[in-house]
Steps between C-alpha positions, in 0.01 A plus 500: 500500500230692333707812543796377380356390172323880463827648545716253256272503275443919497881522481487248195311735329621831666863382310337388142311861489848629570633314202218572284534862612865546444517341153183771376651780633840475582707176302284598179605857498853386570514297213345759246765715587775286396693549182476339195355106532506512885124581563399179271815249639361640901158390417578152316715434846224637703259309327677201516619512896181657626311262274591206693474623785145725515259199443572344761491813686144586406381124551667443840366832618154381347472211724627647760203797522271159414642330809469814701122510399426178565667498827292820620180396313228662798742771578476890490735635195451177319302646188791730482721196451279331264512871310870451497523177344227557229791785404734260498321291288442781262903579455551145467237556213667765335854349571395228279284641265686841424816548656646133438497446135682834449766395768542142309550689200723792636773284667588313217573821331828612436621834292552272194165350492245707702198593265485855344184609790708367768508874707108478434434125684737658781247788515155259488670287753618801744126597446330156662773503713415834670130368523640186659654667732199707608317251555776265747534806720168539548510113558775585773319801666196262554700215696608805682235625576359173583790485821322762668 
């Protein structure tokens, strides 16, 4: 059973890197390239689809790693684990903190009403969200490596 919760739960988080990942360096670039009022309209809808969706991505996968800890407390590869979730913790930090009020404010926006520094909150929130990021893969590579 213990196995089968290391796996879930590294494939949980294996998938919401691969989100992360792709919207920094592939959906973001994408929409930058667009013409005209694309780029902001892509980002309101990502921000609004993705925005629903990621917190309970980051929470589930949070108590999943705490579960996983718990349940191989006296193990070998367990400090690893706990390693893993205190990362989690940390982009659930900076989700809330930094990332989340500019998404509240950016998916409400629409060409008609976005603020002048729009293309600049874009920038400060691609920013965190590359540090983000950085820090759930190495989140990921430490469940990993905890496997072996």
């Amino acid at each position: 059973m213990l196995n089968a919760l290391e796996v879930f739960t590294t494939v949980v988080v294996g998938m919401m890197v691969g989100v992360e990942f792709s919207v920094a360096f592939v959906m973001n670039r994408i929409f930058t390239a667009l013409p005209e009022d694309s780029d902001q309209l892509a980002r309101a809808h990502g921000g609004r689809m993705l925005g629903a969706v990621m917190p309970v991505w980051y929470i589930g996968s949070l108590v999943l790693v705490a579960v996983w800890a718990i349940a191989r407390w006296h193990r070998q590869g367990t400090g690893l684990v706990v390693t893993a979730g205190a990362l989690l913790i940390v982009s659930v930090i900076m989700s809330i903190l930094l990332l989340v009020p500019i998404n509240n404010r950016g998916k409400t926006w629409t060409p008609e009403n976005r603020p002048a520094d729009w293309k600049e909150q874009m920038n400060r929130w691609d920013r965190f969200h590359y540090v983000r990021v950085a820090v759930i893969i190495a989140a990921f590579a430490l469940l990993v490596a905890s496997l072996t």
